[in-house]
DRENDO-1510 file (C-alpha; in Angstrom, 1 decimal, always signed):
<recs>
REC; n; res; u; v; w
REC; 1; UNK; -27.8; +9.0; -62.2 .
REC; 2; UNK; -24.4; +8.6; -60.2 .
REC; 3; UNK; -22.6; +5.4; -60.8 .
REC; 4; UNK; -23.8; +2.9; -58.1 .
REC; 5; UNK; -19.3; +2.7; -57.3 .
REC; 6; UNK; -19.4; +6.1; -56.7 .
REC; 7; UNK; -22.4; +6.5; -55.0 .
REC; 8; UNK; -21.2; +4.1; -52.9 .
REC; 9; UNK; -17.8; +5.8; -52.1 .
REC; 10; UNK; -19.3; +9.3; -51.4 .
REC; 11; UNK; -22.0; +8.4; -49.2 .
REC; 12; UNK; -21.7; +4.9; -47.8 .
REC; 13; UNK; -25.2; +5.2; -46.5 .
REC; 14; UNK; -27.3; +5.6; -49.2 .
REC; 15; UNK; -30.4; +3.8; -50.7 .
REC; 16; UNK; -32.0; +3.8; -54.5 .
REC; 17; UNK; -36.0; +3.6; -54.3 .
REC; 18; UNK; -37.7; +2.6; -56.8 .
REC; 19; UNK; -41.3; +3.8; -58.4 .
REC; 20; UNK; -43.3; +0.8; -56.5 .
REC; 21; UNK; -41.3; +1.7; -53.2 .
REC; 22; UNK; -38.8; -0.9; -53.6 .
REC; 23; UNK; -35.1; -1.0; -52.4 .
REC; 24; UNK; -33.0; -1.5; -55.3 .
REC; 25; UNK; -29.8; -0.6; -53.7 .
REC; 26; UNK; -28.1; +0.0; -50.4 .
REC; 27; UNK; -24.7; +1.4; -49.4 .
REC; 28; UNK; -22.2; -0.5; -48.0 .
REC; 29; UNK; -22.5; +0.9; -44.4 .
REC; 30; UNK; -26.2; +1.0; -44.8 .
REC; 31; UNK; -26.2; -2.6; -45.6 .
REC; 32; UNK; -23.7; -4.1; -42.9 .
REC; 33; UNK; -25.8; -2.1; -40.4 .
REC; 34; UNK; -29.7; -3.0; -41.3 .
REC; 35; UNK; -28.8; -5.9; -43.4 .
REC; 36; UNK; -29.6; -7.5; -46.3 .
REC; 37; UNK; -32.6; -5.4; -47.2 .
REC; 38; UNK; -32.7; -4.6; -50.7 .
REC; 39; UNK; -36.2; -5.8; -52.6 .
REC; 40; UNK; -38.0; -5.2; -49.3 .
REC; 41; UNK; -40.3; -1.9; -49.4 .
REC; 42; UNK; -38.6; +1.3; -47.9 .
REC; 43; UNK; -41.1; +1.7; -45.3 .
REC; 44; UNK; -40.7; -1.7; -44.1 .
REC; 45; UNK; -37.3; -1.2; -43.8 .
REC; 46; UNK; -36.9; +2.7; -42.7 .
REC; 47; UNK; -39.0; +5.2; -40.8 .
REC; 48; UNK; -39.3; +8.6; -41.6 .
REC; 49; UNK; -39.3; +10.0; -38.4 .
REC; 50; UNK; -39.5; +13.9; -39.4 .
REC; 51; UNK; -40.9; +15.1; -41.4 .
REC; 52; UNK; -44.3; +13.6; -40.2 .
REC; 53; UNK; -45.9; +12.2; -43.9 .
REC; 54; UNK; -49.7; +10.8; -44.3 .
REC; 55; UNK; -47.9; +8.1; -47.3 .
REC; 56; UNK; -44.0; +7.3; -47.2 .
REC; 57; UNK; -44.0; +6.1; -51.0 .
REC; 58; UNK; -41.6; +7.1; -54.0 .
REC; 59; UNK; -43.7; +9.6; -55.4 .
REC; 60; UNK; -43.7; +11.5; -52.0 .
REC; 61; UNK; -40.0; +11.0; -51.4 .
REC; 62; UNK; -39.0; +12.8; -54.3 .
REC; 63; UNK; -41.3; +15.9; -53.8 .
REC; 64; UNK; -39.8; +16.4; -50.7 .
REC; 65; UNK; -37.3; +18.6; -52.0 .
REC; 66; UNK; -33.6; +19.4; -50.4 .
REC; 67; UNK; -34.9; +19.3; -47.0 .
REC; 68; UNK; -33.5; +17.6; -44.4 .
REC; 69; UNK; -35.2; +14.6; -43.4 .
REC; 70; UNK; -34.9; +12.3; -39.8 .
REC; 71; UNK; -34.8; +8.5; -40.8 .
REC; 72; UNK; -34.5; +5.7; -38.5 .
REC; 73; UNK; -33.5; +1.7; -39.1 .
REC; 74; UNK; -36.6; -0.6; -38.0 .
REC; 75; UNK; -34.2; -3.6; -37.2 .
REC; 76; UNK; -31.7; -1.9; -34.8 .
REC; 77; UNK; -32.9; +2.0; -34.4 .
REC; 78; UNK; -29.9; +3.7; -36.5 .
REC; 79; UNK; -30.7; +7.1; -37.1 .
REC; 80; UNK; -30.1; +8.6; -40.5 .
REC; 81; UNK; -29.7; +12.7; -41.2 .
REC; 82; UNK; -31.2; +12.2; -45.0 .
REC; 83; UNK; -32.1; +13.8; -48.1 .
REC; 84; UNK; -34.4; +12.4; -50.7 .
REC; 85; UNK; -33.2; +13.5; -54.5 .
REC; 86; UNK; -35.5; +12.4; -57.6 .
REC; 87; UNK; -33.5; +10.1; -59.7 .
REC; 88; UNK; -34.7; +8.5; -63.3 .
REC; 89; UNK; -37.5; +7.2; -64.0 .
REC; 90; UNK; -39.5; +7.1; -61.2 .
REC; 91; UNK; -36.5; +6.2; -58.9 .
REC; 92; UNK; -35.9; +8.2; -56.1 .
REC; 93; UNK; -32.4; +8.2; -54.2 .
REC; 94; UNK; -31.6; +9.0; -50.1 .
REC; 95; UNK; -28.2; +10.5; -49.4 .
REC; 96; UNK; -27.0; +10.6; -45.9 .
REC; 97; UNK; -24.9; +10.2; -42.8 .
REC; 98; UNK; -25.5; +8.8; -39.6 .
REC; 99; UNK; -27.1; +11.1; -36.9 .
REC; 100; UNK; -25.1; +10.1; -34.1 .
REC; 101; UNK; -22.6; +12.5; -32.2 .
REC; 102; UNK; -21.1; +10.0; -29.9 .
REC; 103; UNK; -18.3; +7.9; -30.9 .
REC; 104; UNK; -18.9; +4.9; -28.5 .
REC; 105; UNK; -22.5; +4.8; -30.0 .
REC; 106; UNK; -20.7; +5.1; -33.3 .
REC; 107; UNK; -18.9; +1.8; -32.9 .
REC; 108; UNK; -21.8; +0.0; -31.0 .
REC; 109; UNK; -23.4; +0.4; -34.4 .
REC; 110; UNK; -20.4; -1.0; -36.0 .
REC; 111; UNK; -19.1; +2.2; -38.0 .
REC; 112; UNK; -16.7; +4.6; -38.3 .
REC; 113; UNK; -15.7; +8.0; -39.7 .
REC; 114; UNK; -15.5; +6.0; -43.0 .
REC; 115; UNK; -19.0; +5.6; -43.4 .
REC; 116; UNK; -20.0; +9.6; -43.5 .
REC; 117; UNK; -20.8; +11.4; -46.7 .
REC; 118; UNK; -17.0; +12.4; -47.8 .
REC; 119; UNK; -19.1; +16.3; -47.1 .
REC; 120; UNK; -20.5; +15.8; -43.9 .
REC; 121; UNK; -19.0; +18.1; -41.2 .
REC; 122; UNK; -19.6; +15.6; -38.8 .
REC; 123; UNK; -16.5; +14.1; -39.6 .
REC; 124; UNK; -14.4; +17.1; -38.9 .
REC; 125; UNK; -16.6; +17.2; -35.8 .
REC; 126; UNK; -15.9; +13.1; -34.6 .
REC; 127; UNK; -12.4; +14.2; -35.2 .
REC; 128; UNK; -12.3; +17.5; -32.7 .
REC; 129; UNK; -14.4; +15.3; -30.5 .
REC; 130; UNK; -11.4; +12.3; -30.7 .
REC; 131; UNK; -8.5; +14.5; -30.0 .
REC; 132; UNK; -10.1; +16.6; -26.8 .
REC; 133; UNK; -11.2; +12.9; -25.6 .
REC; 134; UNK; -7.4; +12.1; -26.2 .
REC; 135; UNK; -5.9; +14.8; -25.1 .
REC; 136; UNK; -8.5; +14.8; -21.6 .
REC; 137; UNK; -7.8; +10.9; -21.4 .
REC; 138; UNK; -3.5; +12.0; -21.5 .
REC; 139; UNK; -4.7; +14.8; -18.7 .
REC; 140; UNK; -6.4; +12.3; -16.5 .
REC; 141; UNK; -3.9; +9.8; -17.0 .
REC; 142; UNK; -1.0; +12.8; -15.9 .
REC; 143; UNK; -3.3; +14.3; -12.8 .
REC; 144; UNK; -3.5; +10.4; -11.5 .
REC; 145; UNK; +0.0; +9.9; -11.9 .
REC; 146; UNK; +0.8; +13.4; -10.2 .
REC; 147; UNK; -2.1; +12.3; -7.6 .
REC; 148; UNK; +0.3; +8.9; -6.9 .
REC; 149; UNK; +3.3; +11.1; -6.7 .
REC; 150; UNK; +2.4; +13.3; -4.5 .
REC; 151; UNK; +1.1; +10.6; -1.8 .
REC; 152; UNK; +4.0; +8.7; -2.2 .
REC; 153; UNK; +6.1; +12.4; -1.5 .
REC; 154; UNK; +3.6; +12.3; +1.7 .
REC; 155; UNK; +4.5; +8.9; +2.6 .
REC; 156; UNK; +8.3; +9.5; +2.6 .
REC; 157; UNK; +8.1; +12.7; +4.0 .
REC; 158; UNK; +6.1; +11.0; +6.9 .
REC; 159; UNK; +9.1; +8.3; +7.0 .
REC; 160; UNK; +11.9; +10.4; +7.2 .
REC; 161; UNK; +10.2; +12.3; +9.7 .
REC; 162; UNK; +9.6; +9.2; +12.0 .
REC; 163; UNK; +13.2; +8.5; +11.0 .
REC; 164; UNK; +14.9; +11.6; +11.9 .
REC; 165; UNK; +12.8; +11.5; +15.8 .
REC; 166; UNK; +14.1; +8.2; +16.2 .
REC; 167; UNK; +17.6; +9.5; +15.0 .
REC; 168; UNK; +17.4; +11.7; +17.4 .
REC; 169; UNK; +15.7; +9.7; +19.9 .
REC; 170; UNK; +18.5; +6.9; +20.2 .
REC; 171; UNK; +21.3; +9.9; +20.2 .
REC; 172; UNK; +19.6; +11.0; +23.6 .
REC; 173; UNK; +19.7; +7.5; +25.0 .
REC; 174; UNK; +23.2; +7.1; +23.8 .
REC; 175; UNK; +23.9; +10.0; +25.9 .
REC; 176; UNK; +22.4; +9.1; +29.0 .
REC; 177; UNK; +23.6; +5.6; +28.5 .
REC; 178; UNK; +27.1; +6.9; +28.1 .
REC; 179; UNK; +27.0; +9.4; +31.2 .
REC; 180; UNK; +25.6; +6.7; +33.1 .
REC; 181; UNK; +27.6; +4.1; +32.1 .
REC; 182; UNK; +24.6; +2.0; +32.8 .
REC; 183; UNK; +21.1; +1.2; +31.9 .
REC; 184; UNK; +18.9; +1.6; +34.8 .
REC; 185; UNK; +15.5; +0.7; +35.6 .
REC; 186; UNK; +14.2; +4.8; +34.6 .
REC; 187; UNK; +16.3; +4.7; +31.5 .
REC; 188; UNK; +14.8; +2.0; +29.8 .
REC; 189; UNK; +11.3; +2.9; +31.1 .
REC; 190; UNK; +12.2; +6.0; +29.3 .
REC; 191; UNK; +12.6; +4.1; +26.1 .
REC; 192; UNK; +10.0; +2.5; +25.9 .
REC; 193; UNK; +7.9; +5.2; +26.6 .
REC; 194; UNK; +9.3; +6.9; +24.0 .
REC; 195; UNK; +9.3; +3.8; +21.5 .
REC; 196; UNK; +6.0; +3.3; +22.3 .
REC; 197; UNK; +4.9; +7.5; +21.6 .
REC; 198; UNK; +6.9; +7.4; +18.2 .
REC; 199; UNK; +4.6; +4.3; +17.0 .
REC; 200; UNK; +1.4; +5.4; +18.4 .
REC; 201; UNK; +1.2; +2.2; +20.2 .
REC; 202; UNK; -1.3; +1.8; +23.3 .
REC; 203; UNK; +1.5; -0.1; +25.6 .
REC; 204; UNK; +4.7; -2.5; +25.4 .
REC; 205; UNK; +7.4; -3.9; +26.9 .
REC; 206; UNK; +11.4; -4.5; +26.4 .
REC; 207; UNK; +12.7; -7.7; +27.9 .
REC; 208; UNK; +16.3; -9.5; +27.7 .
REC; 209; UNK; +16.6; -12.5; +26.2 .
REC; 210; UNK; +18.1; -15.0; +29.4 .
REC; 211; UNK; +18.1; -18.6; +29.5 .
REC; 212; UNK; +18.9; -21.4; +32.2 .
REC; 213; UNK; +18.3; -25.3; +32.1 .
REC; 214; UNK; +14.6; -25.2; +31.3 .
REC; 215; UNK; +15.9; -22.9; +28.0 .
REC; 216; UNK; +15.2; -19.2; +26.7 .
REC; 217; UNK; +12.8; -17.0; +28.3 .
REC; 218; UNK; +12.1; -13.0; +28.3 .
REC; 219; UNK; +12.9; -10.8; +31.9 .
REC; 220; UNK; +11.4; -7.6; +31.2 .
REC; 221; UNK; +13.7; -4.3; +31.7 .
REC; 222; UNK; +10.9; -2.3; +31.4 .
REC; 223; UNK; +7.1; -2.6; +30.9 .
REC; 224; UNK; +3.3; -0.9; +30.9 .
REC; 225; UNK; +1.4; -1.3; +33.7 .
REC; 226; UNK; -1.5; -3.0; +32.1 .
REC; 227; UNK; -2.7; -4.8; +35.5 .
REC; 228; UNK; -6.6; -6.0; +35.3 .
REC; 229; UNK; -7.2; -6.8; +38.8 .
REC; 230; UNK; -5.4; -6.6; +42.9 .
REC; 231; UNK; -3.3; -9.6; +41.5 .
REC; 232; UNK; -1.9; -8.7; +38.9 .
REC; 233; UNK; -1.5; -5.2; +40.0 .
REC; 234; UNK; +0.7; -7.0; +42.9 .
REC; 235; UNK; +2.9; -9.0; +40.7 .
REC; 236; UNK; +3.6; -6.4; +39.1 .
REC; 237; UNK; +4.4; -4.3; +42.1 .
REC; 238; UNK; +6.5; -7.0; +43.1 .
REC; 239; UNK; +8.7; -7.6; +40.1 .
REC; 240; UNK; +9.1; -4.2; +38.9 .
REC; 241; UNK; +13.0; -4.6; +40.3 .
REC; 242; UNK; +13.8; -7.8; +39.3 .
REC; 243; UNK; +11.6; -7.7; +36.2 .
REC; 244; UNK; +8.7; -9.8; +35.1 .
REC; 245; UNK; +9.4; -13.3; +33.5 .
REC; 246; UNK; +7.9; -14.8; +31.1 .
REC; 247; UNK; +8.4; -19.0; +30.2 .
REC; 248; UNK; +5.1; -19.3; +28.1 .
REC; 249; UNK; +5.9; -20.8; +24.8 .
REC; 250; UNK; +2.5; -20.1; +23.4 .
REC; 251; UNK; +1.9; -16.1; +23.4 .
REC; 252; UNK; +2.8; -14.4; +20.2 .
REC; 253; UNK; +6.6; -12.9; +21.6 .
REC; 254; UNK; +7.7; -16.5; +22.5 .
REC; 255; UNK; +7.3; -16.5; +18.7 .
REC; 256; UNK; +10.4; -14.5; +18.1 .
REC; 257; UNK; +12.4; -16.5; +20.8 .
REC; 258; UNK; +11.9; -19.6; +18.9 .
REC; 259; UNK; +11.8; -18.3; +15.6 .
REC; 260; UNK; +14.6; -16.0; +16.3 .
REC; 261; UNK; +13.0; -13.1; +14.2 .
REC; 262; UNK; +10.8; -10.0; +14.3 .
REC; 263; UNK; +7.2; -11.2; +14.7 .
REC; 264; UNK; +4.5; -9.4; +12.8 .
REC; 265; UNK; +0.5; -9.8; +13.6 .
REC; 266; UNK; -2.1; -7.1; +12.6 .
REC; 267; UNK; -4.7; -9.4; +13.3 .
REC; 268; UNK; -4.3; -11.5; +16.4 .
REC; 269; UNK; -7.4; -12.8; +17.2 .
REC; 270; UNK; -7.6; -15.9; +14.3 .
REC; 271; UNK; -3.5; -16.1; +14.8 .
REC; 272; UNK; -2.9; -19.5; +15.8 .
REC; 273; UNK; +0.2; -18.5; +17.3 .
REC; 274; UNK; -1.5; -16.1; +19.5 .
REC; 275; UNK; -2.2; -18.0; +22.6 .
REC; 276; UNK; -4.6; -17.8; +25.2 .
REC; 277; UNK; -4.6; -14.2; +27.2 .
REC; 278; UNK; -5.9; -14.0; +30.9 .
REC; 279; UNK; -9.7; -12.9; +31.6 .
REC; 280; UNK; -9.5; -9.4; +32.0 .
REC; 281; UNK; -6.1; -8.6; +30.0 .
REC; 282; UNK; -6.5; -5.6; +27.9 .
REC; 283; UNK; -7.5; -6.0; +24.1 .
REC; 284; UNK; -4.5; -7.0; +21.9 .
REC; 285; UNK; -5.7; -6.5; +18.2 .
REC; 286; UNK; -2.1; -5.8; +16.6 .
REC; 287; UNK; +1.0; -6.6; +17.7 .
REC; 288; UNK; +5.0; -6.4; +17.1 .
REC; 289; UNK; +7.5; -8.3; +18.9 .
REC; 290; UNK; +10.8; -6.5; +17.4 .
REC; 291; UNK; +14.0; -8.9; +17.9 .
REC; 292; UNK; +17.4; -6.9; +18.6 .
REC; 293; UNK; +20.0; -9.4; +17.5 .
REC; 294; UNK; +19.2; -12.6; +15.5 .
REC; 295; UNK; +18.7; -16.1; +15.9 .
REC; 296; UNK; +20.9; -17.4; +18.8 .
REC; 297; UNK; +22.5; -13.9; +19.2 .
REC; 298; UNK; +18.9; -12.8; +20.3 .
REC; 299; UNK; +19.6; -10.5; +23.2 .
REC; 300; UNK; +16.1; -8.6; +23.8 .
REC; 301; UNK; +12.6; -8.2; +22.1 .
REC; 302; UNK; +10.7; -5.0; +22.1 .
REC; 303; UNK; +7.0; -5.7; +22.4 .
REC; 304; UNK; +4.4; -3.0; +20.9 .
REC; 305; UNK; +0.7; -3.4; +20.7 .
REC; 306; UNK; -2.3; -1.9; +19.1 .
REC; 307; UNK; -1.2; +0.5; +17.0 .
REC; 308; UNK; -4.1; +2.1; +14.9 .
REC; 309; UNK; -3.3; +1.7; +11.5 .
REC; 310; UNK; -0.9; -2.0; +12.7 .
REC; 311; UNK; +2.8; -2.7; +12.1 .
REC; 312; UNK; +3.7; -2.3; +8.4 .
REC; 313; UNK; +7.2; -3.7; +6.7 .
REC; 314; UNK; +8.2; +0.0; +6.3 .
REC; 315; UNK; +8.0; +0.2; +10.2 .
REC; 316; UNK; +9.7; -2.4; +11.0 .
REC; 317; UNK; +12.3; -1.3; +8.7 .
REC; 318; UNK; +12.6; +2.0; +10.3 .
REC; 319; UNK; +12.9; +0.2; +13.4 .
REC; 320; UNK; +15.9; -1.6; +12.5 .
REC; 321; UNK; +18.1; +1.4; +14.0 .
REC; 322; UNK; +16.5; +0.8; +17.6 .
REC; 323; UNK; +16.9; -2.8; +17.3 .
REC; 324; UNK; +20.4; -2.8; +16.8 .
REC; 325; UNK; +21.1; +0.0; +19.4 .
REC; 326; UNK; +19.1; -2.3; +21.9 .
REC; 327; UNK; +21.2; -5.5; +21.0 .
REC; 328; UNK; +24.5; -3.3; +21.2 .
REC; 329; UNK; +23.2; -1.9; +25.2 .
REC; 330; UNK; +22.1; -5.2; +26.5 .
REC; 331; UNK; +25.5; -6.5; +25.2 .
REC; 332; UNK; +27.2; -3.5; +26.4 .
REC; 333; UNK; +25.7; -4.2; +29.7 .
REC; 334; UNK; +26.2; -7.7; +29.9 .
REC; 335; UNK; +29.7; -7.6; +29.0 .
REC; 336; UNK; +30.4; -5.2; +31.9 .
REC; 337; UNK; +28.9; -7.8; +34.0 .
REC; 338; UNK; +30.9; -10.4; +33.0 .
REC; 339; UNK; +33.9; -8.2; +33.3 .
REC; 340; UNK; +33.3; -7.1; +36.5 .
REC; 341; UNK; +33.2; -10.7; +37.8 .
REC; 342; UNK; +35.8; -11.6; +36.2 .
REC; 343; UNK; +37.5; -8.7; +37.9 .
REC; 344; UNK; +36.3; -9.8; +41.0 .
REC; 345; UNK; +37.0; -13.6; +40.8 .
REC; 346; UNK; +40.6; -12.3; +39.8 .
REC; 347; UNK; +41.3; -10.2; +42.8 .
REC; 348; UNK; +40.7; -12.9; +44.7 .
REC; 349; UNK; +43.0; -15.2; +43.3 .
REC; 350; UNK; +45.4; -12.4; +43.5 .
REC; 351; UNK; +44.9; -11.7; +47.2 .
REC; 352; UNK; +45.1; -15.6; +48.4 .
REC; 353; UNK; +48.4; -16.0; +46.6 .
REC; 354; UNK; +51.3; -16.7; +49.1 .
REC; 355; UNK; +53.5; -14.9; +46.4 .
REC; 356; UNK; +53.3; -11.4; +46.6 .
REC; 357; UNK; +52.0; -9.4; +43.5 .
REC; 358; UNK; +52.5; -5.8; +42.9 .
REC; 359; UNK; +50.9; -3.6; +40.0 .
REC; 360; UNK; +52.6; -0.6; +39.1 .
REC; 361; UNK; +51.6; +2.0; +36.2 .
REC; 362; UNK; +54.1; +3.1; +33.5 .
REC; 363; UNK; +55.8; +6.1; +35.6 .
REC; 364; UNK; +56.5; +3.6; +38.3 .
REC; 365; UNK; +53.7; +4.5; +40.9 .
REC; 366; UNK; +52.4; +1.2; +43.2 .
REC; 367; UNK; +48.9; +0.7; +42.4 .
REC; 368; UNK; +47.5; -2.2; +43.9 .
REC; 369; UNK; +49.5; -4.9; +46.4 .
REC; 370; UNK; +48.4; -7.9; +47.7 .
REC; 371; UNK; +48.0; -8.9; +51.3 .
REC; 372; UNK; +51.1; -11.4; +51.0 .
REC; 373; UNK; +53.1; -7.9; +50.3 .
REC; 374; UNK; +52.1; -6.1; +53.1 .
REC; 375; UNK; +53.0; -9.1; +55.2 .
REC; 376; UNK; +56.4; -9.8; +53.4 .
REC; 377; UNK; +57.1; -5.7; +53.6 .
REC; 378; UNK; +54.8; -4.5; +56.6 .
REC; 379; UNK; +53.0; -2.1; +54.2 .
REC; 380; UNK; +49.5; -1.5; +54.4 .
REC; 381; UNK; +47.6; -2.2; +51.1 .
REC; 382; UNK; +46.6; +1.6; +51.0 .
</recs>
């Protein structure tokens, strides 16, 4: 008979049975799987589970010949691919490998490729079956990572897209602007519109940032008819020259006038800083108030609303051209105002003096006079 230490080492499951039916030994991986089992009867311990026999005994056993043979644990259900050899006196010894194919079954018995006959080809075959599952687990892991890739490609692409339309976008207001030399009424409708059709959003409005003695407050430039009833459809009628004014500190673009700052709500029914909306006034269910300029230096705020998929940190990012070209007209504007009436307060000084002032260019040509000139001289001012 083999040496039990051999025995052992070549097939780690393996069982000596003696004459009476007795287990005198188990292998190693036989024994960490069903247990302490030797001195209990074989059939007690083990079903033969093919071939089909009327008496599992020792005697039996070792007729059966090199056949074969299905055996199956009683305490846990480990199948065994078997053979039963006659061994001395009366002793009969099973040889044999787990019959499981499935390495996560495998290790729910608590073995591995170790405990196979050193001859079984399933351990060739657990081997195969470990690289493809490697080698298909590296494939997924690749195709998910080129899966990520290639909707992060979609996302930029979409960005520089909406990037290069607004490019373009502020290069035709700049334009106009220029040629104009002013921002009227049309021209900011015009941005907005077009603002409002590069976000997808359902209406908006652009408003300076003013203040008097009662402090900051928003006077629209430009904004969506979104009157619910005659009154508000007459207000709006009314102020669509002067623009629409808004003092109400508790509405969400007051936000940005106190907090000096782009405001950001995708859900505005539970924000607190939402404020109570008229009966009537349309849904608001997201909402940007974009601030061109910062802090005191606020000079307008470009409301959006409702955009379907809301107002992400990449957009308002992206936005951050408009902003800035808003901030820069409104200033634009505003410092031609003042400029102009400083102009104007000037040429009055200018034409009250007693002294008489004349303006000449660098080749010597008059161009203005005051009135005391034309009465010192008797030339008319033109």
């Amino acid at each position: 008979m083999i040496a039990a230490e051999t025995l052992a080492k070549r097939f780690p499951v393996h069982a000596i049975i003696g004459p009476d039916g007795t287990l005198c030994q188990v292998g190693p991986a036989l024994a960490r799987v069903c247990g302490d089992v030797v001195g209990q009867n074989f059939a007690s311990c083990f079903e033969l589970t093919r071939p089909t026999l009327a008496t599992v005994d020792a005697h039996t056993l070792g007729q059966l010949g090199p056949v074969f043979c299905q055996v199956s644990c009683r305490a846990n259900g480990l199948p065994v691919r078997a053979e039963f050899l006659p061994g001395e006196d009366g002793h009969v010894v099973m040889i044999g490998s787990p019959a499981v194919l499935d390495t996560a079954e495998l290790r729910r018995y608590g073995l591995g490729l170790d405990d196979f006959a050193v001859t079984d080809p399933s351990v060739d075959f657990f081997m195969a079956l470990t690289t493809q599952r490697a080698t298909l687990d590296e494939l997924h892991t690749v195709n998910a990572r080129l899966r990520e890739q290639r909707k992060e490609l979609e996302r930029n692409n979409v960005r520089l897209s909406f990037r290069n339309a607004l490019h373009q976008l502020i290069e035709s207001l700049q334009r106009s602007f220029i040629e104009a030399g002013a921002a009227s009424q049309d021209w900011w409708r015009r941005a907005l519109d077009d603002v409002m059709r590069l976000t997808g959003s359902e209406y908006g409005f652009v408003a300076a940032v003013e203040s008097d003695e009662q402090g900051r407050y928003l006077r629209t430039f430009a904004i969506n008819d979104v009157s619910w009833n005659e009154d508000t459809r007459n207000r709006y009628a009314a102020a669509q020259a002067s623009g629409i004014v808004f003092r109400n500190t508790n509405t969400l673009f007051s936000r940005v006038l106190v907090e000096g700052q782009t405001v950001v709500a995708n859900d505005v029914e539970p924000d607190p800083g939402a404020g109570e909306r008229p009966p009537g006034h349309p849904p608001l269910t997201r909402f940007l108030g974009l601030a061109c300029g910062r802090g005191d230096q606020l000079s307008a705020v470009v409301g959006l609303a409702n955009r379907a998929e809301g107002y992400s940190a990449e957009l308002v990012s992206d936005l951050e051209p408009a902003a800035i070209f808003i901030d820069a007209c409104v200033v634009g504007v505003r410092n031609a105002a003042r400029r102009k009436d400083a102009e104007a307060a000037l040429s009055k000084v200018v034409e009250a003096t007693a002294d008489g002032i004349v303006t000449i260019d660098e080749r010597g040509v008059i161009l203005t006079v005051n009135g005391a000139v034309s009465t010192l001289f008797g030339y008319a001012p033109e």
